[in-house]
N, C-alpha and C positions, 0 to 999 in steps of 0.2 A: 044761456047759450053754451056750445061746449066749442072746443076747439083742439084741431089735431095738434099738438104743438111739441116734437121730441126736444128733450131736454136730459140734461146728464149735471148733477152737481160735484164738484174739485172739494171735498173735506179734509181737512185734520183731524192731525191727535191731538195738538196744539197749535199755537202761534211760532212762528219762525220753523215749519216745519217744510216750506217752500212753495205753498202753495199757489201763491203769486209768482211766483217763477214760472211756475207747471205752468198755472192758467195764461201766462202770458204766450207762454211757445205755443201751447196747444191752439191757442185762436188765431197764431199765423201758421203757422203749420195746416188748418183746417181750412182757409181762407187761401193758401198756395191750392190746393185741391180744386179749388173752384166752390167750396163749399162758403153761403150766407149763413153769418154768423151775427147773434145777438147774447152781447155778455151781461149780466148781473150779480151783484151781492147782494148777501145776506150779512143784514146790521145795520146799522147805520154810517159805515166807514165811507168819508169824501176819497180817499187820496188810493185805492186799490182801482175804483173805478177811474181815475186819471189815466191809469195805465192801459186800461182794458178798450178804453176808448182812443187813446194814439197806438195804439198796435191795430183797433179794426178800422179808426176813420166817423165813427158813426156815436151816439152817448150810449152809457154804458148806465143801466139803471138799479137802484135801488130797491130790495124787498126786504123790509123789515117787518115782524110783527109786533111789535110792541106801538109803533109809533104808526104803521097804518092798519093794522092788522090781517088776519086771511083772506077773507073777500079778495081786500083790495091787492093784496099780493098775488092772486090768484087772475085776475084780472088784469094787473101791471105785466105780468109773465105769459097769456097768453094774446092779449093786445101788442105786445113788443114783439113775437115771436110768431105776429103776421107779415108776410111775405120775405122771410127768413126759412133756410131749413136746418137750423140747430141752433139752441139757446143754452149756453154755459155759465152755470152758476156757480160761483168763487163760494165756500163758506168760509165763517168768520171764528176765530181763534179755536178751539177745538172743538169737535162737531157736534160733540153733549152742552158744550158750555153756554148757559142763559144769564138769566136775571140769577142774582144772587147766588148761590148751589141750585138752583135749577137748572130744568131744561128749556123752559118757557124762554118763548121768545130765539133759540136756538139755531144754529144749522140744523140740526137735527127736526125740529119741530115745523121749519120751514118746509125741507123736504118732505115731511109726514102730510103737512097742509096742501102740497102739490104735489104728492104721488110721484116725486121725481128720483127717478134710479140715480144711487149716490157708489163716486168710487173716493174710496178712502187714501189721503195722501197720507204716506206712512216714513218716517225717517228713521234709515236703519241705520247709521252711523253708530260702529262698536257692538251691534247687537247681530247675533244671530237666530238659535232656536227662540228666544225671548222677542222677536218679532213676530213669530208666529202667534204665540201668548199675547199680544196687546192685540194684535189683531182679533183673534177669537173674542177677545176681553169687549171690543169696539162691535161687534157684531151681534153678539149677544146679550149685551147691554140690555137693551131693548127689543121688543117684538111688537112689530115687524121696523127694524132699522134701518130699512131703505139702503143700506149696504149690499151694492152688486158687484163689485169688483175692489181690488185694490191698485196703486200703482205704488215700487218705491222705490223711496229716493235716496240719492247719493249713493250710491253703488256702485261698484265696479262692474265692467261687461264680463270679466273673467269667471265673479263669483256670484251674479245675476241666477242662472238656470239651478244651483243646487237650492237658494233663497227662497225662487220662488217654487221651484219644487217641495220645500220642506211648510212653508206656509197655504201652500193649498193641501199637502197633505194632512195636516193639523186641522183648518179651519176650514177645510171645503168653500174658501172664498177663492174666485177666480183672481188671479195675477196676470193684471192686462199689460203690463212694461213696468219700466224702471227709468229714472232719470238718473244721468250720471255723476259726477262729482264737474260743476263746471263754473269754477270761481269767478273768471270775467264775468260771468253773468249776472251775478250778483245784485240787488238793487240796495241801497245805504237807506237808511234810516236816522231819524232826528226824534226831537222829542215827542210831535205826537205821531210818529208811527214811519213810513216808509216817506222819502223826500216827495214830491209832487213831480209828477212824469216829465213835466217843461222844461224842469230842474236836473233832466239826464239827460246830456248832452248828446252819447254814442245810447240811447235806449234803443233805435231800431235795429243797430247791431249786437245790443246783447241778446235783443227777441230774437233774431236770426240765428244766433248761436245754439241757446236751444230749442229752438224748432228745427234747426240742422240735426241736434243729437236724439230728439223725438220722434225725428223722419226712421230712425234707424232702432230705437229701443220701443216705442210703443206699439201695444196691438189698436191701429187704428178704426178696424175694420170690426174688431169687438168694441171698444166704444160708442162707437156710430150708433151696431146693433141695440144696444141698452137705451141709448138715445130715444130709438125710436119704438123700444117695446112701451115706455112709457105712454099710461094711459091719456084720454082725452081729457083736456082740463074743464071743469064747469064753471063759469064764472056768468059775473052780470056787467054787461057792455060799461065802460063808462058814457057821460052824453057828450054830444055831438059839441065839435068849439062852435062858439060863437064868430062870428064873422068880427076881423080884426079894424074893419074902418071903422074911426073916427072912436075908437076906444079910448082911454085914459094910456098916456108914455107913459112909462118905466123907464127909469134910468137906474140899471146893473150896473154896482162898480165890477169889474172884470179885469186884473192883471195880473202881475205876480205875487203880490200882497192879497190878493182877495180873488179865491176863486174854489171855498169851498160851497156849491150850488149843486144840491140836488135836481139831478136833471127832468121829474114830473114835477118839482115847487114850481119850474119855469114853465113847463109844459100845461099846468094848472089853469099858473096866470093867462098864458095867451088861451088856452080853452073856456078862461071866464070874457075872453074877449080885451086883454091887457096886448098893448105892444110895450118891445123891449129896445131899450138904445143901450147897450155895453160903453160905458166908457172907462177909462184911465186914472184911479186919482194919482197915480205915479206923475205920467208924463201930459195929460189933459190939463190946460187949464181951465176950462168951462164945462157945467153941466151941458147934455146933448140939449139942443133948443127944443124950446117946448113941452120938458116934460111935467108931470103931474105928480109923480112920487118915486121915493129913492128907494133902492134895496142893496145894501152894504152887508154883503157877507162875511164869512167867515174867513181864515187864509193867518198867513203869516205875516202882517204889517210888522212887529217886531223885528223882524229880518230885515224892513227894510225902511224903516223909521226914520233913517236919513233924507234917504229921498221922498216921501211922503212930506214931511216938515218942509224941504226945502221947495215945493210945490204951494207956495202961498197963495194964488191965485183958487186955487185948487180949494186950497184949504179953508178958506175967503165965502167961497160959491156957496158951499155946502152948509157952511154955518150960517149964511146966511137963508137958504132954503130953508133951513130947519126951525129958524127964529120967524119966518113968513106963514108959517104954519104947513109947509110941504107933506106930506102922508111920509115915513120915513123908518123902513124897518133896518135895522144894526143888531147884528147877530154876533158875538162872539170877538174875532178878529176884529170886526166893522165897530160893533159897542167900544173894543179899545182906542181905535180912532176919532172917537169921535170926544175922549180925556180934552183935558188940558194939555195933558204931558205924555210922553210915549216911552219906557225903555226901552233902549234895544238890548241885544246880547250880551253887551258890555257892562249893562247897568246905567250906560248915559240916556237921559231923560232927552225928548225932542219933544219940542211943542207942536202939537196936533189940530183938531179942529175947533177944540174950546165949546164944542154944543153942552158940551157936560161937564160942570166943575167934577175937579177931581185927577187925579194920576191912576194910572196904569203902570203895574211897575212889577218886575219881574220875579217869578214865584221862583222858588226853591225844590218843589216839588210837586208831581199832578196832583191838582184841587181837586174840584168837586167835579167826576167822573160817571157818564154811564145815562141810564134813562132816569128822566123825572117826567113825572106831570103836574104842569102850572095847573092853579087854580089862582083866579083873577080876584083880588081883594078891593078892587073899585071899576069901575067901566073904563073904560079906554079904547084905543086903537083895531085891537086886535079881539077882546072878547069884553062881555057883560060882567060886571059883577059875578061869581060863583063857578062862572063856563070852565071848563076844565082844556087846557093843550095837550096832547104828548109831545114831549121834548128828547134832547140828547144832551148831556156837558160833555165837554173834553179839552181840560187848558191847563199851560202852565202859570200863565200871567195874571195879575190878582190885580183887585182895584180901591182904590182909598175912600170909594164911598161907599154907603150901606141902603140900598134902594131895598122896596119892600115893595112892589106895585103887584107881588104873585107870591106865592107860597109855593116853593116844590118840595114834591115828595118823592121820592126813591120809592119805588116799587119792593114788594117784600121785604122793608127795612121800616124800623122806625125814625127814623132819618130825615130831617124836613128844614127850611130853610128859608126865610125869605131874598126875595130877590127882583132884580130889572125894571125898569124904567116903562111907564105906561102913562102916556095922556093921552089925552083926543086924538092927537097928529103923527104920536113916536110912539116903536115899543126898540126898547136897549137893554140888555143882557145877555148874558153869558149865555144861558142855552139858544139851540141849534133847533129851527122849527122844521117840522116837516106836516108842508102845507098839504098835501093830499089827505093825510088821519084828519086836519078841522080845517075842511074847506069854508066853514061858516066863519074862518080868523080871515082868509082871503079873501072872502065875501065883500067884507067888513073893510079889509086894508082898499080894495076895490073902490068903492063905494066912498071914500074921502078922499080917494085922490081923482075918481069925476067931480066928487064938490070941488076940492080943491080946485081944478083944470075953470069949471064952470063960474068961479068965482074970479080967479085969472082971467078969463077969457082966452084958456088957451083951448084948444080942437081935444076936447073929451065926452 
């Protein structure tokens, strides 16, 4: 099928170059217009899309290639970007940067795989004709670099027009605006990257800030245009959900401690015909009634370890589900909770759910980073013997036991490791699945929490 779907993607030169800022004004800014907007990353970053999604209202999805590949990116981007009329995509740390010194996997190779016109976010802080130079540098790179414009930042309004005169006269790249130097607006950052949107109290007033100063510096009317010279996407439909009565619950933990979820891993589950109950292990003492299998994401329980521990009831349910043989996937954040012991920021240990001998206890440094892919060393939960995952890691916090249930391997590296937790009922570890690349792991986790339900006697 193909689909008309205009689209424009926000790149770097690097990381911390504002590009979250931009993208943030820019989808109220376009949304004050009257214009429907549908936001996406490229990567696998949880905590950019938090933002993209409380500035529009709506989730904000994910296109990576490594972990689902082009097809499916191709598909996620023109399926999301029906009954929408612009779809903006955030790239991820600078727009050549992939796998290892590659491009693979990239913003760049995104944009190449969807023919999406890319404008370059560019930070000119202390530079002048030398702006021009990285630009040429970023455009030339590659052929054809899907670079159609630039926008740049931090600039003065004063000394804007000689800027971007002297970089289109150099690079023949069009200069569609500048953003200004606007420090209230700022978003802080913690260990693994930018704080979580929930977690910024004035966030709708710093969007308004720059999409106030966006109202006035960018050419909106040439971005649009680029939007929509982009070509028609090809892709193959995904299938139709399954109708949700009488499916297998889900119980999402969902609060402040846990709420890194890809938004098609959920869209998956109910598409295989999964319902979902969000609850609390913060402030819930009970699992939702009724359900058939747990999914404990990723998030910061580290931050809040206090009150997690001090939730015994909570803490109680869980482990007990998990000892009844409940279906029970623990990712990351969720695998640390589920220790014996929990540190927080402090270093003070807090006793947890106890499903898994063992402590969690606080790194010094980010671990083991980036994409792997499992390969399964015995059957379990989630795949066969040999089946392969794509996965993500990204953590500071390190754990006192040595599980071996998978083997990951880093992509173009010799690099490999055992790891996480697999029987019949649980998978626990540190990587970050993304269920759309092996739907046949979902399949599977499916598929034992109707046994389960059917054994219970609960409505699965």
């Amino acid at each position: 099928m193909q689909a008309a779907t205009p689209r424009i993607m926000l790149a770097g030169t690097a990381s911390g170059c504002g590009k979250t800022t931009l993208t943030c004004g820019l989808l109220r800014l376009l949304t004050r217009r009257g214009i429907r907007v549908q936001a996406c990353k490229s990567g696998p970053d949880y905590l950019d899309p938090t933002f993209h999604t409380k500035v529009l209202g709506v989730p904000a999805r994910n296109l990576d290639l490594f972990l689902g590949g082009e097809d499916l990116a191709r598909t996620l981007l023109a399926e999301g970007g029906e009954g929408v009329d612009l779809t903006v995509i955030e790239g991820a740390m600078g727009f050549y940067d992939g796998i290892a010194t590659s491009d693979e996997a990239s913003s760049y190779a995104l944009a190449r795989a969807t023919e999406t016109p890319v404008v370059l976010v560019v930070d000119v802080r202390g530079r002048a004709l030398s702006a021009a130079a990285e630009v040429a540098g970023f455009a030339r790179f590659r052929s054809p670099s899907q670079i159609a414009g630039v926008i740049l930042n931090r600039v003065s309004s004063s000394y804007y027009p000689q800027l971007k005169a002297a970089v289109e006269r150099e690079t023949g790249v069009p200069v569609l605006g500048y953003v200004p130097r606007l420090e209230g607006a700022l978003l802080e950052s913690r260990h693994l990257g930018l704080v979580d949107a929930a977690e910024v109290a004035d966030l709708q007033r710093r969007v308004d800030l720059v999409a106030d100063a966006l109202e006035q510096s960018l050419d909106l009317q040439a971005l649009l245009k680029l939007a929509h010279e982009a070509p028609p996407l090809a892709y193959d439909p995904l299938p139709p959900s399954v109708p949700q009565a009488g499916g297998p619950l889900i119980a999402v933990a969902r609060d402040e401690a846990f709420s890194f979820y890809y938004h098609d891993c959920l869209d998956l589950l109910r598409r295989l015909g999964t319902r979902i109950a969000f609850f609390s292990p913060i402030r819930d003492d009970r699992l939702p009634e009724g359900v058939c299998g747990l999914y404990l994401g990723g998030g910061y329980p580290e931050l809040h370890a206090r009150e997690l521990s001090n939730n015994t009831d909570m803490r109680g349910a869980i482990k007990e589900a998990i000892a009844a043989g409940m279906p029970t996937i623990a990712e990351c954040g969720g695998f640390l909770y589920l220790h014996e012991t929990l540190e927080d920021v402090s270093g003070e240990a807090w006793p947890m759910v106890g499903a898994l001998a063992g402590a969690a206890v606080k790194g010094e440094r980010l671990g083991r980073f980036g994409y792997v892919t499992l390969t399964a060393r015995h059957d379990g939960l989630l795949a066969q013997e040999g089946a392969s995952l794509p996965a993500h890691e990204f953590h500071y916090w390190q754990t006192s036991r040595n599980d071996d249930a998978f083997h990951a391997q880093k992509p173009q590296s010799p690099r490999g490791w055992d790891c996480g937790v697999q029987s019949a009922t649980l998978y626990a570890g540190f990587p970050h699945l993304y269920l759309p690349g092996c739907p046949q792991a979902a399949e599977r986790f499916l598929a034992a929490c109707a046994a389960f339900g059917m054994r219970e006697g609960r409505d699965a």
